[in-house]
C-alpha positions in Angstrom: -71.6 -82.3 15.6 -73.4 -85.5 15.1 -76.2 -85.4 13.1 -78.1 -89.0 14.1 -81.9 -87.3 12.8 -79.8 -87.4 9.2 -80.0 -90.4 6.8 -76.6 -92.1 7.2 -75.6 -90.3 3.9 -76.2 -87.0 5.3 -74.2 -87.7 8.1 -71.0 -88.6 5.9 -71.8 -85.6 4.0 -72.2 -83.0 6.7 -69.1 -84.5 8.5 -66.6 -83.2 5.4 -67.1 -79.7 6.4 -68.7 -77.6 9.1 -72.1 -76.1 8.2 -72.5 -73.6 11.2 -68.9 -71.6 9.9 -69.9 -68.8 7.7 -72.4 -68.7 4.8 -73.2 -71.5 3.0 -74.9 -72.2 -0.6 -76.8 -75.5 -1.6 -77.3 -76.3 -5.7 -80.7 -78.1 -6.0 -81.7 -79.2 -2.5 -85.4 -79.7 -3.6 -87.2 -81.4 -0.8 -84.4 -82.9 1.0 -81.3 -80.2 1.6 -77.9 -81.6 3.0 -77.8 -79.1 5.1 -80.6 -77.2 6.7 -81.5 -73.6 7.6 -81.2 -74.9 11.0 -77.7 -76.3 10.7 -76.3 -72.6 10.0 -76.3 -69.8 7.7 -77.9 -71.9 4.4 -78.9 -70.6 1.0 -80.8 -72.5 -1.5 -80.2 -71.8 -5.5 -82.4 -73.8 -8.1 -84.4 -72.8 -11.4 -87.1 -71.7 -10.5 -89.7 -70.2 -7.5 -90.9 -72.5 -5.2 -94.3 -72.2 -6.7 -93.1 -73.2 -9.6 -91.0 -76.4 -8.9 -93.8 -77.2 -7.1 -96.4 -77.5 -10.3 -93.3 -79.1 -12.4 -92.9 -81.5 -10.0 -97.0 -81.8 -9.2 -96.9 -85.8 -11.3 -94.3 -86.9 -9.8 -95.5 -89.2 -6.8 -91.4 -89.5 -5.6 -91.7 -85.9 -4.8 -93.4 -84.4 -1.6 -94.2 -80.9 -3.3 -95.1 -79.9 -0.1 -91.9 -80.4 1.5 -89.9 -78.9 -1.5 -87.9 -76.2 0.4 -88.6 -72.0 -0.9 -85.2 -71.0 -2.9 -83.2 -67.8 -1.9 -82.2 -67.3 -5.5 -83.4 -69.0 -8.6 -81.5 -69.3 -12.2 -84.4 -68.3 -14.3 -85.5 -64.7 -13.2 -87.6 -62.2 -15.2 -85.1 -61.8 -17.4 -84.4 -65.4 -18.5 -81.5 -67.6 -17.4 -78.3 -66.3 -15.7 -75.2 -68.2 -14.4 -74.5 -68.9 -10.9 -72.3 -65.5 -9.7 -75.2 -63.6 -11.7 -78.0 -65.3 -10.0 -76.3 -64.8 -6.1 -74.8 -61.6 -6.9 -76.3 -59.7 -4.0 -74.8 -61.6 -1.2 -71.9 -63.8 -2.3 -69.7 -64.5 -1.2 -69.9 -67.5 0.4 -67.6 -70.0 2.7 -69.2 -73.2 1.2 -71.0 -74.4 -1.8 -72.7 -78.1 -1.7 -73.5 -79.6 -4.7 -74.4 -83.4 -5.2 -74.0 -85.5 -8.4 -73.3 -81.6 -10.2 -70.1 -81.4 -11.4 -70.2 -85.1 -13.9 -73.5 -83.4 -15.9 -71.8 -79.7 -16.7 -70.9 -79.3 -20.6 -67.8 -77.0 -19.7 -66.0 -78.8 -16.2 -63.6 -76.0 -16.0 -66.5 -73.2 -16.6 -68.5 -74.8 -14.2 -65.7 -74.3 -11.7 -64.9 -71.0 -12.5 -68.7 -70.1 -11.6 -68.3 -71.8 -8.4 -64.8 -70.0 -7.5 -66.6 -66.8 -8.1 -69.1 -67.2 -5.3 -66.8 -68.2 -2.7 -64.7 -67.0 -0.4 -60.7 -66.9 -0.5 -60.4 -70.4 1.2 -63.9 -70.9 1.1 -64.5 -74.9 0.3 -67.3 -76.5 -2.3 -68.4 -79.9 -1.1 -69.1 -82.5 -4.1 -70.4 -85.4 -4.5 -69.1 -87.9 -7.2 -70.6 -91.1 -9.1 -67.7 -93.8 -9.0 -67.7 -94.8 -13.1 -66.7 -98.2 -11.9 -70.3 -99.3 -9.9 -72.7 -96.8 -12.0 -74.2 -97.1 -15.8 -70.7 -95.6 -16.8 -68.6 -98.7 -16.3 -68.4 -99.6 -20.2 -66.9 -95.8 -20.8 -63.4 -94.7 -21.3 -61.9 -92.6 -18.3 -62.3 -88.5 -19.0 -59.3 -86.6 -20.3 -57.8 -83.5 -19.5 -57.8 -82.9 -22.9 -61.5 -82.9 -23.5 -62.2 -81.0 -20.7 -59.7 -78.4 -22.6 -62.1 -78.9 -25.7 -65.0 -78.4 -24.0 -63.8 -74.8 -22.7 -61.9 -74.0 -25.4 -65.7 -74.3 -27.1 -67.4 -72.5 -24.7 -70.0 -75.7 -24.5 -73.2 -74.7 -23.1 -74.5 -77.9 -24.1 -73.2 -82.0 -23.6 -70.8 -82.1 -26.6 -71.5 -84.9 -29.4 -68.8 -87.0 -27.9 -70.5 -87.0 -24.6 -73.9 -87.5 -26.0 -72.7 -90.7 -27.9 -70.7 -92.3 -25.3 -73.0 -91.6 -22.8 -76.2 -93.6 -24.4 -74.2 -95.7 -26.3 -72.1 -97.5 -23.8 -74.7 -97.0 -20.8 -75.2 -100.6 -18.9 -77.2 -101.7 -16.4 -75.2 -102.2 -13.3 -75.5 -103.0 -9.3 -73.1 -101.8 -7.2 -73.0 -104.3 -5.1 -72.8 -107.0 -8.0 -69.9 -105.0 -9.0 -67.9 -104.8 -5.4 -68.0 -108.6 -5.8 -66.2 -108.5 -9.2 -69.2 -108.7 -11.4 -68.0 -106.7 -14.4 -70.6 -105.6 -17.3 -70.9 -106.7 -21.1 -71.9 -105.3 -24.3 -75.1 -107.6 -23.4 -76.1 -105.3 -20.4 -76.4 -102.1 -22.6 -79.3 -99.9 -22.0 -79.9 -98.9 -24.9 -80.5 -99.5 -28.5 -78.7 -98.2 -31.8 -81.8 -96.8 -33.3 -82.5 -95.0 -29.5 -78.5 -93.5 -29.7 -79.3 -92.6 -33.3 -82.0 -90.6 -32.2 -80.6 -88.9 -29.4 -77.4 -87.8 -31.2 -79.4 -86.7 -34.1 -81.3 -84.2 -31.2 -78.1 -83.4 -30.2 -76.9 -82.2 -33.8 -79.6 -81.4 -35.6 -81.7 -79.5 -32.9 -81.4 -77.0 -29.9 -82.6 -79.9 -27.5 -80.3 -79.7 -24.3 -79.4 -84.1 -24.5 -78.5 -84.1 -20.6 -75.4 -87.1 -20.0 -72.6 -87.9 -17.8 -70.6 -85.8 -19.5 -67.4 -86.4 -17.2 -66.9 -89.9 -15.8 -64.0 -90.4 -12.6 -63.0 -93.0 -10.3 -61.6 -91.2 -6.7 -57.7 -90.9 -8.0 -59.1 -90.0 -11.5 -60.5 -87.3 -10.0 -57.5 -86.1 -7.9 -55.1 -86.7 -11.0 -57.7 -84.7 -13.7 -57.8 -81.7 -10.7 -53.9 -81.8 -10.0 -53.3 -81.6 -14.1 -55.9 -78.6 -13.9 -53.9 -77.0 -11.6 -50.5 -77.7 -13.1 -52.0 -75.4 -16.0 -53.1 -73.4 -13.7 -56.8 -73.6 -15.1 -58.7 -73.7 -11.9 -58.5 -72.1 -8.4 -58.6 -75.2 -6.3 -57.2 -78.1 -5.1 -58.3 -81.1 -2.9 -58.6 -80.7 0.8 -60.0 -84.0 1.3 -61.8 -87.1 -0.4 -63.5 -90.0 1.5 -63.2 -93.1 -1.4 -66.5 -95.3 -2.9 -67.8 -96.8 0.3 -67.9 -100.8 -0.5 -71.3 -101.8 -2.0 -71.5 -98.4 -3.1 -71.6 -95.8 -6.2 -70.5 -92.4 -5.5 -67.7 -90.6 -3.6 -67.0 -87.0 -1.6 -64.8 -85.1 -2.3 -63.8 -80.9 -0.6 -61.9 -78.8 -3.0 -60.8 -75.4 -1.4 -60.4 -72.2 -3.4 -57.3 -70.6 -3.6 -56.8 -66.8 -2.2 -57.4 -64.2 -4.7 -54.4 -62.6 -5.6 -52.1 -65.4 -4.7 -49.0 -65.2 -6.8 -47.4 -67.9 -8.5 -45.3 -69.3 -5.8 -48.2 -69.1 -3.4 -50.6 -71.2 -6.0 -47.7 -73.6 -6.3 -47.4 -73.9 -2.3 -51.0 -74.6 -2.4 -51.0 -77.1 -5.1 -47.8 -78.8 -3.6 -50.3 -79.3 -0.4 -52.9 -81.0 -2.4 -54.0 -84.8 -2.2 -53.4 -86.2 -5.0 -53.6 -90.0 -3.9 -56.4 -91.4 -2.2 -56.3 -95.6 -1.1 -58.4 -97.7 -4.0 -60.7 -99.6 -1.8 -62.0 -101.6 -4.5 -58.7 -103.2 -4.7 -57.5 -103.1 -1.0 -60.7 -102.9 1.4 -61.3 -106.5 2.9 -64.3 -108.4 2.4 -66.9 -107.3 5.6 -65.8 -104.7 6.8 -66.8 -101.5 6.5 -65.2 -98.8 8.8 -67.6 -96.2 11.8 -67.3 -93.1 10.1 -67.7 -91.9 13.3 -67.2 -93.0 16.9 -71.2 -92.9 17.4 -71.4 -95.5 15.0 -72.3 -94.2 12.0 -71.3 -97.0 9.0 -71.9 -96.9 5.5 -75.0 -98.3 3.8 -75.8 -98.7 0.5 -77.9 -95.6 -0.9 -82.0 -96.1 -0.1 -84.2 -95.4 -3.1 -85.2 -92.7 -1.5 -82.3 -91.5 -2.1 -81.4 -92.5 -5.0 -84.8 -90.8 -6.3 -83.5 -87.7 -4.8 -80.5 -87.5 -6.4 -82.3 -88.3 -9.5 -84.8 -85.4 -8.8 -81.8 -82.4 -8.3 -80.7 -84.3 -11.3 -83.8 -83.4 -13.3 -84.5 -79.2 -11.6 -80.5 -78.4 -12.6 -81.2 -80.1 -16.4 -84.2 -78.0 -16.5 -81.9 -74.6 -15.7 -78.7 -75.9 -18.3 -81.6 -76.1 -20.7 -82.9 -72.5 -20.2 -79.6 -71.1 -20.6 -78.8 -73.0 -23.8 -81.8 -71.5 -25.0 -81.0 -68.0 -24.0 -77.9 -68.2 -25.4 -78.7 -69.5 -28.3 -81.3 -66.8 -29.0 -78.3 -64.2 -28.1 -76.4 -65.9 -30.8 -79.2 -65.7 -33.4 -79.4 -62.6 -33.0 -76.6 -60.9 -33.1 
């Protein structure tokens, strides 16, 4: 199905999988959902009740608080903050989850995934997108290791780890994509911000139950597919890659659909799986030529780079899913005080 009423993002997006097959769950969609009760069997998860995001988000002129869609199921009930399988509980699972610039802001990568695995179906597939580290504020940072994601679950973090809070506001540049696609590459002059602003922010991070929200995972496209197929090898997650459309040129983010793995499946039937995986994808910041940029599509559909409406969207899910990692830092922290 070609979706030409979509922004041209939307369309990639809604071309990775098909929306109208089964039940489907959107993380944050705000005002602007990917995919729409319309397109099929949709549900919406964010923090809070409509009413609510609607008042938190009453200042901010970006935001039509009108248009902000009415959530099936929100994070932070009567009760106080749950995880995702807690908050859906009633009527998982589902055949899709969409979630957009998500998965690089969780403190625990493989936790995060685990929740998602939970909610799904046995093949069912979570759609992601994926800042490129190369054309966002990352590009001064060190790739992500396997290793710290082991940390970070091994530690149970509920919270961006002091690593990631340093790294994060210490080696944050200012950056155009575009700029970058032509081989402009960032210095220690283009740094956000200053030592005494780091200081401060790391100090919150130690000293204080502030949740310091960060890029707390950083990937290029075959980053990504080689930290995933080392998950796997341990057998730490129950996915692998179905599919991954690379950084458009002039662009900062990529899409990527990871497909869970059957309950039950026994070794040799997780390997088979795995063995099937993609694990390399076509760098097109080394091979694409200099115009052009392929239909994604035969109605046309080509790749632009991101509107600021867009980008202010992406921002705003940014901001309502830091508001629920918050809550449930809280919570848990209480818990711990307590007991």
């Amino acid at each position: 199905m070609y979706y030409e009423d979509r922004s041209l993002r939307h369309q990639r997006l809604l071309q990775l999988f098909d929306p109208s097959h089964g039940r489907g769950l959107e993380i944050g969609p705000l005002f602007d959902p990917v995919v729409r009760k319309s397109d099929g069997d949709v549900q919406y998860v964010d923090v809070h009740e409509v009413e609510k995001l609607r008042e938190y988000y009453a200042e901010h002129d970006a935001v039509p608080v009108d248009a902000i869609v009415e959530p099936d199921f929100v994070i932070i009930g009567p009760d106080g903050a749950r995880s995702l399988p807690e908050a859906v509980t009633e009527t998982a699972a589902f055949n899709w989850v969409v979630a957009s610039h998500v998965i690089e802001h969780v403190p625990d990568l493989i936790g995060w995934l685990d929740e998602v695995a939970a909610v799904l179906v046995d093949g069912g597939q979570l759609v992601l997108v994926v800042p490129d580290r190369r054309f966002c504020f990352d590009a001064l940072r060190t790739p992500t290791t396997v290793g710290a994601m082991l940390l970070a679950h091994h530690d149970r973090d509920t919270r961006p780890s002091v690593r990631a809070v340093y790294d994060h506001f210490s080696r944050a540049v200012t950056i155009d994509a575009v700029a970058a696609w032509a081989g402009h590459r960032p210095s220690d002059g283009d740094r956000i911000h200053t030592p005494d602003y780091v200081l401060e922010r790391l100090r919150s991070a130690t000293d204080t139950d502030e949740y310091i929200d960060c890029h707390v995972w950083l990937f290029t496209p075959q980053e990504f597919l080689d930290g995933i197929a080392e998950l796997g090898s341990l057998d730490l997650i129950d996915f692998v890659v179905e599919s991954i459309q690379p950084t458009p040129r002039d662009e900062l983010e990529f899409y990527v659909v990871l497909r869970r793995i059957p309950r039950g499946a026994d070794q040799e039937q997780r390997a088979q799986a795995r063995a099937a995986s993609i694990t390399r994808v076509d760098d097109q910041f080394e091979t694409q030529a200099e115009d052009p940029v392929a239909p994604l599509t035969d109605s046309g559909a080509r790749s632009v780079v991101l509107s600021a409406k867009e980008i202010r969207l992406i921002e705003n899910k940014r901001s309502v899913l830091n508001a629920t990692r918050r809550a449930a830092s809280r919570a848990r922290g209480a818990l711990r005080r307590s007991s």
